[in-house]
ROTORLO-314493 format. One line per field, with one value per residue: residue number from 1; residue in three letters; x, y, z of N, C-alpha, C, O in turn. Coordinates in steps of 0.2 Angstrom, whole numbers, plus 2048, in hexadecimal, padded with zeros to 3 digits. Each point is the difference from the previous one (the first is absolute). Layout:
N
k <- c(NUM,...)
r <- c(ALA,...)
nu <- c(X,...)
nv <- c(Y,...)
nw <- c(Z,...)
cau <- c(X,...)
cav <- c(Y,...)
caw <- c(Z,...)
cu <- c(X,...)
cv <- c(Y,...)
cw <- c(Z,...)
ou <- c(X,...)
ov <- c(Y,...)
ow <- c(Z,...)
This chain:
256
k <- c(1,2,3,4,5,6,7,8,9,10,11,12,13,14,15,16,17,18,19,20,21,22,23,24,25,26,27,28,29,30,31,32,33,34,35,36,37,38,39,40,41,42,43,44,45,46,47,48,49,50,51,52,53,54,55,56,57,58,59,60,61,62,63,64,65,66,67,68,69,70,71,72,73,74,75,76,77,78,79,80,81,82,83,84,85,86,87,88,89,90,91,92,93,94,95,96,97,98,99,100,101,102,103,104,105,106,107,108,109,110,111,112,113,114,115,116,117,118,119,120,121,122,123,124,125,126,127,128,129,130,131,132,133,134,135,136,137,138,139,140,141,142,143,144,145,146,147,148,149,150,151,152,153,154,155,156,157,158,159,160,161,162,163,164,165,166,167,168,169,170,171,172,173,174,175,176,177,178,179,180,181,182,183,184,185,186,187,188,189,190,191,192,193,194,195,196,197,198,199,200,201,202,203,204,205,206,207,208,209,210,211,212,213,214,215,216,217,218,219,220,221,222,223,224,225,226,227,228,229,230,231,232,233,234,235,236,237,238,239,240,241,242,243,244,245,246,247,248,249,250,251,252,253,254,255,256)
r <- c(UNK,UNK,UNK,UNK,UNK,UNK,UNK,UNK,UNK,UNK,UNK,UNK,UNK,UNK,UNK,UNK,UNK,UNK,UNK,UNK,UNK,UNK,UNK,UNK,UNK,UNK,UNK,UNK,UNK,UNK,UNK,UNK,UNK,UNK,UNK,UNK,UNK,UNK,UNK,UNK,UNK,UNK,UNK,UNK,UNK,UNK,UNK,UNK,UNK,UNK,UNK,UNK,UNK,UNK,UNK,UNK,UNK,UNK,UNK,UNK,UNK,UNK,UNK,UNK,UNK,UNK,UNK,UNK,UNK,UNK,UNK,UNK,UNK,UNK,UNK,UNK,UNK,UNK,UNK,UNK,UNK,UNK,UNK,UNK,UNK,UNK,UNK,UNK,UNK,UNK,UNK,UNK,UNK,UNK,UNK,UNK,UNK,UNK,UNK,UNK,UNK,UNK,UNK,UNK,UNK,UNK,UNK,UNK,UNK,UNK,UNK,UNK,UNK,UNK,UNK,UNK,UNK,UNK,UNK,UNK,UNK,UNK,UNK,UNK,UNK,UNK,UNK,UNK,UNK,UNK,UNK,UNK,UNK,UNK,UNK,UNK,UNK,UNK,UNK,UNK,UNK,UNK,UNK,UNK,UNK,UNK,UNK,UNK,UNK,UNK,UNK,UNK,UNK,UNK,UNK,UNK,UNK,UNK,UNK,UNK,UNK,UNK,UNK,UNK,UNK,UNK,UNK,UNK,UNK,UNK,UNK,UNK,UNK,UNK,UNK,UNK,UNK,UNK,UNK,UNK,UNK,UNK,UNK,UNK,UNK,UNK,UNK,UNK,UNK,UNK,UNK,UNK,UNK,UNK,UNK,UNK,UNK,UNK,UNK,UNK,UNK,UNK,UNK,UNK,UNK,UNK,UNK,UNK,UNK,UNK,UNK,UNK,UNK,UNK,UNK,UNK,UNK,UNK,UNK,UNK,UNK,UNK,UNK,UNK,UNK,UNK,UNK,UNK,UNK,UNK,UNK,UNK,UNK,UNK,UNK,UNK,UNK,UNK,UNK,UNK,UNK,UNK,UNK,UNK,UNK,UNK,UNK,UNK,UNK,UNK,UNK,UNK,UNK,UNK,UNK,UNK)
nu <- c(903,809,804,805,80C,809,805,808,80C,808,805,809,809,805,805,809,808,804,806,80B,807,806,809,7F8,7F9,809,7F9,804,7F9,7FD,7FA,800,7FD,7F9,7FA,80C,806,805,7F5,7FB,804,800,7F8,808,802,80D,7F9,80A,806,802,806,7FA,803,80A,7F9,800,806,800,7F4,80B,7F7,7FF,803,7F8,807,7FC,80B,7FB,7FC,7F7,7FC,7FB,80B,807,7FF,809,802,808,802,806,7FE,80A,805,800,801,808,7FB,80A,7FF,7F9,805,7F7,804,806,7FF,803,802,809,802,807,802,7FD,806,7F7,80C,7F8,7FD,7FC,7F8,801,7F3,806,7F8,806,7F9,7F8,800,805,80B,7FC,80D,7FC,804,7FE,7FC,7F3,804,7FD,7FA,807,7FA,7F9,7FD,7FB,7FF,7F8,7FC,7FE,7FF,7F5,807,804,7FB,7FE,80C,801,806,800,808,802,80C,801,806,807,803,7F6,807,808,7FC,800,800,7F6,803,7F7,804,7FD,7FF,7FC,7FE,7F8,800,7F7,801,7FF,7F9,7FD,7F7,80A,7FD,7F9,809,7FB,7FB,809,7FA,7F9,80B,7F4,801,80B,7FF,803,7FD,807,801,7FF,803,808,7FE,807,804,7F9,7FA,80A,7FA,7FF,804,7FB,800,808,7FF,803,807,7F5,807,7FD,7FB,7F8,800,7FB,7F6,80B,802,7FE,806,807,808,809,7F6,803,7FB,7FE,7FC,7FA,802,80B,7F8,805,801,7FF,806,806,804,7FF,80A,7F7,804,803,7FE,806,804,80C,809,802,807,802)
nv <- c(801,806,7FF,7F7,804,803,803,7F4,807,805,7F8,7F9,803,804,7F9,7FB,807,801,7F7,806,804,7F7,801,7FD,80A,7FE,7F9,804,7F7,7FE,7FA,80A,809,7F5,7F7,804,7FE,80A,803,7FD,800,80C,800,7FD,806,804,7FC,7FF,809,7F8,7FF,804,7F8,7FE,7FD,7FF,801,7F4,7FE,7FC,807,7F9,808,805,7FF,7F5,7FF,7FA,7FA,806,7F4,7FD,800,808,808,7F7,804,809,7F7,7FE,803,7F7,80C,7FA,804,7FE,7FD,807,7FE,802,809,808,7FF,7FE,7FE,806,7FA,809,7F6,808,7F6,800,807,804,805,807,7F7,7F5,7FF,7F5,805,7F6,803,7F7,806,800,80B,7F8,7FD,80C,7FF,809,7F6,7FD,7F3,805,806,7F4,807,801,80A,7FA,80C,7F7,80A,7F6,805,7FD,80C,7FC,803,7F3,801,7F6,802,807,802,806,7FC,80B,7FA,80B,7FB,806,7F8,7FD,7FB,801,7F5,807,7F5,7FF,7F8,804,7F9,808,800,7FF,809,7FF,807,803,809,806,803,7F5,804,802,7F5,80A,800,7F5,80A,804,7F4,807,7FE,7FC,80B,7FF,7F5,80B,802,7F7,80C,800,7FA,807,802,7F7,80A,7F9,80A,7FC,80B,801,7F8,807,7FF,7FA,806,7F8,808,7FC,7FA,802,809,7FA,809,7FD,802,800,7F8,804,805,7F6,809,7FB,7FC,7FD,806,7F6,806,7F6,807,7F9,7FA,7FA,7FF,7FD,807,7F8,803,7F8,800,7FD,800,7F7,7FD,80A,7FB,7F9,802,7FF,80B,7F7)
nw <- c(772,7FE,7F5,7FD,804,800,7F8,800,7FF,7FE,801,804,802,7F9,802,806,7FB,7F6,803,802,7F8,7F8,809,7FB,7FE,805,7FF,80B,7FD,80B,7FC,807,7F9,7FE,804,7FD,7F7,7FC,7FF,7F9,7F4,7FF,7FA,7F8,7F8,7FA,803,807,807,808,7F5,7F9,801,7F7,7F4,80C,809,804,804,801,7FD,7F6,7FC,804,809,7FD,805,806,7F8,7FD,803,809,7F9,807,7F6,7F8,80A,7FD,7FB,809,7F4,7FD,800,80A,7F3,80D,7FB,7FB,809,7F7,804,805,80B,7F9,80E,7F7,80B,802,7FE,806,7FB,7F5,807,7FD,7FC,804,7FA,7FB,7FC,7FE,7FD,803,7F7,805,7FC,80A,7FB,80A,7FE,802,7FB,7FA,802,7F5,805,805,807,7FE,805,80A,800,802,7FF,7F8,7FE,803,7F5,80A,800,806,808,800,808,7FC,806,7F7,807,7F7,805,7FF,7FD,7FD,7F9,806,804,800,7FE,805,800,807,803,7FD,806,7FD,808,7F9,80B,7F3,808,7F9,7FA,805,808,7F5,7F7,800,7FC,805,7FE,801,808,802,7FF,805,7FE,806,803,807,804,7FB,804,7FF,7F6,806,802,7F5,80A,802,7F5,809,7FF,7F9,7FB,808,803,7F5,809,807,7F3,805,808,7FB,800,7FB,801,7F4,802,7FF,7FA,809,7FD,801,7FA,809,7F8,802,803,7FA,800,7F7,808,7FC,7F6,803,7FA,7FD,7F8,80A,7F4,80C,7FF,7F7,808,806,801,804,809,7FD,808,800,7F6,800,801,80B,800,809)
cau <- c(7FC,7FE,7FC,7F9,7FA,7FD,7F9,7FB,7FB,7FA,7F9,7FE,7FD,7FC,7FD,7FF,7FD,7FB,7FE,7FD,7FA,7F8,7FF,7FB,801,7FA,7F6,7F9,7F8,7F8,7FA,7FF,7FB,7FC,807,7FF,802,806,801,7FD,804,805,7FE,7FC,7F6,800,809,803,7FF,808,805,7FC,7FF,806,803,7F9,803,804,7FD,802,803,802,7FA,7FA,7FE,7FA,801,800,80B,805,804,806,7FD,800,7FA,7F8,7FC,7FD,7FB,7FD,7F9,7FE,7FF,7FB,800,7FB,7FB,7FD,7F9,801,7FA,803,804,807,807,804,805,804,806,803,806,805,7FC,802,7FC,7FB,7FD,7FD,7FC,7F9,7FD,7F9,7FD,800,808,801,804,7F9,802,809,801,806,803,805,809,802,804,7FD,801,7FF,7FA,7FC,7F9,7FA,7F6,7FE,7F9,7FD,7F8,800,804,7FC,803,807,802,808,804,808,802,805,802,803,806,7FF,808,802,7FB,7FA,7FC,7FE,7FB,7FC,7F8,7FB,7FA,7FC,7F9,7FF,7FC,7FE,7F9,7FB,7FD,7FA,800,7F9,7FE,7FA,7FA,802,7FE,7FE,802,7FE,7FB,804,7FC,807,80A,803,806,806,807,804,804,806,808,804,805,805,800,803,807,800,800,807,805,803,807,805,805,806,7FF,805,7FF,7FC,7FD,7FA,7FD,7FA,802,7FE,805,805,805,806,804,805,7FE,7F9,7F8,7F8,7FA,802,7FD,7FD,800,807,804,809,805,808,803,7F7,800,7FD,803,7FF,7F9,7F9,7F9,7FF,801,800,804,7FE)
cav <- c(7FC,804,802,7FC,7FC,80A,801,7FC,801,808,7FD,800,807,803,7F7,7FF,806,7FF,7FC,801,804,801,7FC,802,800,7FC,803,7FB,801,7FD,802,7FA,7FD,7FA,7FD,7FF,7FA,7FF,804,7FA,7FC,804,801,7F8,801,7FA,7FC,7FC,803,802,807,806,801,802,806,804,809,802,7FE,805,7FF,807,804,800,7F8,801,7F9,801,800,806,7FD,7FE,7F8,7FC,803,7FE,7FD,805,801,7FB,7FE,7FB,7FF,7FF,807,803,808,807,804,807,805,803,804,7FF,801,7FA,803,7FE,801,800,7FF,804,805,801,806,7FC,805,7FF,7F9,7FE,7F9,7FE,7FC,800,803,806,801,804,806,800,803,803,803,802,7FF,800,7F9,801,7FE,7FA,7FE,806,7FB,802,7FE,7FD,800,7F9,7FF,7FB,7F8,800,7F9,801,804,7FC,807,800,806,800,808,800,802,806,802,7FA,7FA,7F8,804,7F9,7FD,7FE,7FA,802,7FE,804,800,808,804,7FA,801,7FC,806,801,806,800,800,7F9,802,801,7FC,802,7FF,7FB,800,800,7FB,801,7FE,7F9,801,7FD,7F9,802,802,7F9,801,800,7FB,802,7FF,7FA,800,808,804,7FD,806,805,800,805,7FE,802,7FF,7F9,800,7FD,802,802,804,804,804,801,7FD,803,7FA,805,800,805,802,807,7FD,803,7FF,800,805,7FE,7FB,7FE,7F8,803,800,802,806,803,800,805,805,800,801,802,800,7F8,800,809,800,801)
caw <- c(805,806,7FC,7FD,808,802,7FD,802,808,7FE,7FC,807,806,7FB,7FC,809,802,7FC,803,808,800,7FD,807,804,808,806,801,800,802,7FF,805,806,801,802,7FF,7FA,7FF,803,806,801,801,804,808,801,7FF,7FD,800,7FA,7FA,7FD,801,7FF,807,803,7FD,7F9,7FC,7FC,7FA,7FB,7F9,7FA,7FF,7FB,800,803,805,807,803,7FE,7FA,804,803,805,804,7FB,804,803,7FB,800,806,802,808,803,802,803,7FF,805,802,7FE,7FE,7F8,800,802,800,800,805,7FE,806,7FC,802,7FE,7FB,7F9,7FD,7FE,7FC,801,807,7FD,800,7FE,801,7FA,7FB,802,804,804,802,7FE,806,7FD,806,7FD,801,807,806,803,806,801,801,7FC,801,7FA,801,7F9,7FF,7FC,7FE,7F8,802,803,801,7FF,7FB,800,7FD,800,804,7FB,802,7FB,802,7F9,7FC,7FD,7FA,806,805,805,801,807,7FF,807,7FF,805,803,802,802,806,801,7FD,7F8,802,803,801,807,802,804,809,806,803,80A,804,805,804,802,806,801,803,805,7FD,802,802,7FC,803,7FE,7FB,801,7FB,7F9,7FF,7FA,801,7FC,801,802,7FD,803,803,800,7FC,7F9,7FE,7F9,7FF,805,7FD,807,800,801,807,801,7FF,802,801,7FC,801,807,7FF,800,7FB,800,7FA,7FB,7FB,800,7FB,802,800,7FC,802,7FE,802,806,804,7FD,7F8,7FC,804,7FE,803,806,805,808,804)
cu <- c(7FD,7FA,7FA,7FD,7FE,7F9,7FA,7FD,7FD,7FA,7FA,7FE,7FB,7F8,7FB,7FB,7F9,7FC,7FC,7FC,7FA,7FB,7FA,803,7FE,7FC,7FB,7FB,7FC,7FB,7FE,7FA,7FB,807,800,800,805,801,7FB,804,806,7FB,7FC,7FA,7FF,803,802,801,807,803,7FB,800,804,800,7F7,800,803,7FE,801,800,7FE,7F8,7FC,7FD,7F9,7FE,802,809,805,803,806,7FD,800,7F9,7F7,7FC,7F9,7FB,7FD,7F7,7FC,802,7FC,804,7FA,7FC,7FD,7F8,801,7FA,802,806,805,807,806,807,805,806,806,807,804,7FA,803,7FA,7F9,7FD,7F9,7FC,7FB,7FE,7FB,7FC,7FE,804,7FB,803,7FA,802,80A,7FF,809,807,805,808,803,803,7FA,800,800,7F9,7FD,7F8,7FC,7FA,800,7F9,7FD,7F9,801,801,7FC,802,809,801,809,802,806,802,807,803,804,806,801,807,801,7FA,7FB,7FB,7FC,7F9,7FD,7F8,7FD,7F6,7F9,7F8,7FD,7F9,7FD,7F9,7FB,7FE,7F8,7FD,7F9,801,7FD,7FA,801,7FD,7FA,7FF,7FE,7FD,804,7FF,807,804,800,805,805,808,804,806,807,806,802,806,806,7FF,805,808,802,804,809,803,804,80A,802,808,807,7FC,803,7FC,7FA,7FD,7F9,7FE,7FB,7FF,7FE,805,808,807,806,804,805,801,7F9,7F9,7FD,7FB,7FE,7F9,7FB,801,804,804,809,803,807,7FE,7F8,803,7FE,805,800,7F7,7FB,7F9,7FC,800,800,803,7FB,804)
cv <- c(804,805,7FD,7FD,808,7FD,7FE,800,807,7FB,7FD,804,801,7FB,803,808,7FE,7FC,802,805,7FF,7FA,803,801,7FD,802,7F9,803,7FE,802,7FC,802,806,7FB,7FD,7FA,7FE,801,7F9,7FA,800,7FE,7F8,800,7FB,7FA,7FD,806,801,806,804,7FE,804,807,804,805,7FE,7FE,806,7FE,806,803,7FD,7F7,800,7FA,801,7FF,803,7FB,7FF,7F7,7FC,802,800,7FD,805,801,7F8,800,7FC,7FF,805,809,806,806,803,804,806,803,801,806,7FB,804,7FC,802,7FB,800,801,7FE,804,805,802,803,7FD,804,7FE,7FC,800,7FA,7FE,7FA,7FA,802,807,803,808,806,7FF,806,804,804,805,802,801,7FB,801,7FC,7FA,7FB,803,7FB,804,7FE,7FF,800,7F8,7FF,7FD,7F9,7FF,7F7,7FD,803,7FD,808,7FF,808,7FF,807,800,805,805,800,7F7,7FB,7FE,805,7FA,800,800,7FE,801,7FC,800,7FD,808,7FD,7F8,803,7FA,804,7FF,806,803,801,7F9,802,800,7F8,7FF,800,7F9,7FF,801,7F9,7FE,7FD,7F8,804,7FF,7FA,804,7FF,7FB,804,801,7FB,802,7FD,7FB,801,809,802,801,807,806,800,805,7FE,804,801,7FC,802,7F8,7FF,802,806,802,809,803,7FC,802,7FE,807,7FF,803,802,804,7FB,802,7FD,7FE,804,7FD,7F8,7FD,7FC,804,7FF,804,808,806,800,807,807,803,800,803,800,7FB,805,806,7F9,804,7FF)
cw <- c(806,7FF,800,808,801,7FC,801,80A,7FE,7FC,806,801,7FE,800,808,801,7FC,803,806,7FD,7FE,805,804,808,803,801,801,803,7FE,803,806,803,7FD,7FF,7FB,7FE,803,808,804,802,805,808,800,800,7FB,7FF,7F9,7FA,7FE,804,801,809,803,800,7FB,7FC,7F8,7F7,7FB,7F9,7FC,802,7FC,801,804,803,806,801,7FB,7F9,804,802,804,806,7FF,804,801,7FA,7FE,802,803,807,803,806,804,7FD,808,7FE,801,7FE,7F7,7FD,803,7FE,7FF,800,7FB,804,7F9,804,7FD,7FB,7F9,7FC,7FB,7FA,802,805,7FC,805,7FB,802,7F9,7FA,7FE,804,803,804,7FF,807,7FE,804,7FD,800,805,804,804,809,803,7FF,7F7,800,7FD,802,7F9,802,7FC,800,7F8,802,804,803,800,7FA,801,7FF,7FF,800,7FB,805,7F9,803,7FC,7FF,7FE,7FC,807,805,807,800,804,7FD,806,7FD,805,7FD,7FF,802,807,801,7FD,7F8,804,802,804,809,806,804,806,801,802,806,801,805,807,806,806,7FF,802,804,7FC,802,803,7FB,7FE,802,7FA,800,7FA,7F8,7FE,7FD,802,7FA,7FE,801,7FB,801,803,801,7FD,7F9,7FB,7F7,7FF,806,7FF,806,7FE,802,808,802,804,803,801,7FB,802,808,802,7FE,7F9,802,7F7,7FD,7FB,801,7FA,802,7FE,7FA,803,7FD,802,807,804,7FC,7F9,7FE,804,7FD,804,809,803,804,803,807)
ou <- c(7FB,7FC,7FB,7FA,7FA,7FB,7FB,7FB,7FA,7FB,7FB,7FA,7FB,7FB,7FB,7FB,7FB,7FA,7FA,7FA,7FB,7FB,802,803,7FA,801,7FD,800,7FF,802,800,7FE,801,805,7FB,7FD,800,806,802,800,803,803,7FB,7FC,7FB,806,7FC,7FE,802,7FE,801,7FE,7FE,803,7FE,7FE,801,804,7FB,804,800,7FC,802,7FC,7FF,7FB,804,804,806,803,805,7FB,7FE,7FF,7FB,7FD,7FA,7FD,7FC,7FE,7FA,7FF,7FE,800,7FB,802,7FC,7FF,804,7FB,803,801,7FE,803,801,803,7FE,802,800,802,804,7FC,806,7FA,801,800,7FE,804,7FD,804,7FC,802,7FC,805,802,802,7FD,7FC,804,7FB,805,800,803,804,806,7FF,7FF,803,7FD,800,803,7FF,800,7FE,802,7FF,801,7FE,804,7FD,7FC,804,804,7FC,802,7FD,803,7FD,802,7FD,801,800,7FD,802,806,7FA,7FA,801,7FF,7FD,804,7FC,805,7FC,7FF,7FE,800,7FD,803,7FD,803,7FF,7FE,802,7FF,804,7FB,7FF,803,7FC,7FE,802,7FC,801,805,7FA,806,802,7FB,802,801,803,7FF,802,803,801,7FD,803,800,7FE,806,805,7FC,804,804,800,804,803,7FD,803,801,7FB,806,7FC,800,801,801,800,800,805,7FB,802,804,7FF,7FF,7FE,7FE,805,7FD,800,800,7FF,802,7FB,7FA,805,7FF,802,802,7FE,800,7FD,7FE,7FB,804,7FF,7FF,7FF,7FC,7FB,7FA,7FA,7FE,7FE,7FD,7FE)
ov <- c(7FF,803,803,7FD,801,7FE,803,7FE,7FF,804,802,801,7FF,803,803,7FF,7FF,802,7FF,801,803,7FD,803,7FC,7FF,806,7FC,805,7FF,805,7FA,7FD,806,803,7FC,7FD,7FA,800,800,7FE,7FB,800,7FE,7FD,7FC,800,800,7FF,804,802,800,805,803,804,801,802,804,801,804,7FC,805,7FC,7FC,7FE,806,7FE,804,802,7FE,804,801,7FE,7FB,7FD,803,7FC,7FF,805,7FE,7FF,802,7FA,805,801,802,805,7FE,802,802,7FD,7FE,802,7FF,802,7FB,803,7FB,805,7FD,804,802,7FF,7FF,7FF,7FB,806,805,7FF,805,7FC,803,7FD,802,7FD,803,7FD,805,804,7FC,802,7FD,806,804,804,7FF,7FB,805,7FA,7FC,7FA,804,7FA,806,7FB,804,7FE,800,7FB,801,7FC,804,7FD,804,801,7FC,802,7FD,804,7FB,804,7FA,804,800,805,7FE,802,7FF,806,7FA,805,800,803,7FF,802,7FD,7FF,804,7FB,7FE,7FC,7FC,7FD,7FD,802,806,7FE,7FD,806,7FB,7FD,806,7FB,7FC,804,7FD,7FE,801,7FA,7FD,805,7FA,7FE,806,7FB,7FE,805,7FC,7FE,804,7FA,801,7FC,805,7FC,7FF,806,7FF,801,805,7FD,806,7FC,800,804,7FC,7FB,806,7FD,803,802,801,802,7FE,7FD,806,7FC,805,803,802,7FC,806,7FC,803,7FD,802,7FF,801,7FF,802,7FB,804,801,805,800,805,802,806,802,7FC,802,800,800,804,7FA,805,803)
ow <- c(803,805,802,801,800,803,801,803,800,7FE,800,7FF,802,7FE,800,803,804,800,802,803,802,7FE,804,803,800,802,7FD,803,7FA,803,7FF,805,7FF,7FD,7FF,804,803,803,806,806,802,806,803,804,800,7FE,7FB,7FB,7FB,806,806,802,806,804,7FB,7FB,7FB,7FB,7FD,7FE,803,803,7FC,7FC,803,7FF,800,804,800,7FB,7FD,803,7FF,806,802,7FD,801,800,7FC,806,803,803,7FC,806,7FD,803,804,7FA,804,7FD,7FC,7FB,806,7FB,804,7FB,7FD,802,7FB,804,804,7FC,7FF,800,7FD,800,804,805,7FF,803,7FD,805,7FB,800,7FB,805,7FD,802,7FF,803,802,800,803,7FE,801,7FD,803,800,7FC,800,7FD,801,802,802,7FC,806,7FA,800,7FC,7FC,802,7FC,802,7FC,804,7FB,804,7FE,7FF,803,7FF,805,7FB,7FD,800,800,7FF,801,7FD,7FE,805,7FC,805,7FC,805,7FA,805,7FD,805,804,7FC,7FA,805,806,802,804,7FF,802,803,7FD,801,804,7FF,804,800,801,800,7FE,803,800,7FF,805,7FF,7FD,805,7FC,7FC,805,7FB,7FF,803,801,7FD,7FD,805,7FD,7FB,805,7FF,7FD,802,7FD,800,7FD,805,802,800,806,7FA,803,802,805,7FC,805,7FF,7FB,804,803,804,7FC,7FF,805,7FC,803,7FF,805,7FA,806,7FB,7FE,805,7FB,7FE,803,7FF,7FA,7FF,7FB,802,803,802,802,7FC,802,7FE,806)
């Protein structure tokens, strides 16, 4: 009998070690700007988007998928295209900023556009920095566009997600010359009107936070609050999270 409970706790063990190993590492990241989908949602650009509000770092799924929420379903909001998702105004080169809450060794970064893929980016299993940020060439594009932004993870199956919907270029087109102006007839001056006062603006501009640092918190950049005892300055634009406090993420914050 003593024999057969021994066996059965080394099988545990055994069963428990195997389980924590083949356990992906914690690794989260999205792109917060141009602002992503989820990075929209997180700063109230969207409403009504769920969970993805609490947690945008976290649209993690297998590799090789080519949907805005990773095949995570409580985050199937972020591939809805019947809501009414902002486009950032971009040239033909964008830069696109990645915030990483947990880093982790990276094989790959693809974008696409469509179910082309318009550029990679090969870290070769590097740990890469709290931030990391790619210039992507989008000549050729033109109007909206939807990019999906892929970090692939290099020691597990998943890789995280980001949907960024951009306005490329904003020109009329057209390459002709217009025809000069003609002068115009010169003719005496009027008395001009008297200039109006100015007036206060009906709806002011909504207050930058400060204060103590608090979590579910939106700061913009330039924002700056205390913590620990100690002054920051917020760097980048973002909606607080447990575990983003000043300290821990110099990519979000500089003490000043």
């Amino acid at each position: 009998m003593r024999r057969t409970a021994t066996l059965l706790t080394m099988a545990a063990v055994s069963f428990g070690a195997t389980v924590f190993a083949a356990s992906p590492a914690l690794a989260h990241g999205y792109v917060s700007s141009p602002p992503s989908r989820q990075a929209m949602c997180a700063q109230g650009r969207v409403a009504n988007c769920g969970a993805i509000v609490y947690e945008p770092q976290s649209v993690e799924g297998p590799k090789g998928q080519m949907n805005c929420h990773g095949g995570v379903g409580r985050f199937s909001v972020l591939s809805d295209e019947s809501r009414a998702w902002p486009a950032t105004p971009v040239g033909n080169s964008v830069t696109f900023n990645w915030v990483l809450t947990a880093r982790h060794s990276t094989s790959h970064w693809d974008y696409y556009i469509g179910n082309k893929k318009i550029a990679t980016f090969n870290d070769g299993g590097r740990q890469p920095g709290a931030t990391v940020s790619h210039v992507v060439n989008l000549s050729g594009y033109s109007g909206r566009q939807k990019v999906l932004a892929v970090w692939n993870i290099a020691d597990t199956v998943n890789a995280f997600y980001s949907c960024i919907d951009l306005q490329v270029g904003g020109g009329s087109g057209g390459g002709s010359t217009p025809p000069p102006a003609p002068t115009p007839t010169p003719t005496k001056p009027s008395t001009p009107a008297p200039t109006p006062a100015p007036t206060k603006p009906s709806t002011p501009p909504p207050a930058t936070p400060g204060g103590t640092w608090k979590a579910g918190t939106w700061y913009a950049v330039g924002a700056k609050v205390t913590y620990g005892g100690a002054a920051y300055r917020c760097i980048q634009a973002h909606t607080a999270l447990g575990g983003w406090e000043p300290p821990n993420v110099p990519a979000l914050w500089q003490r000043v």
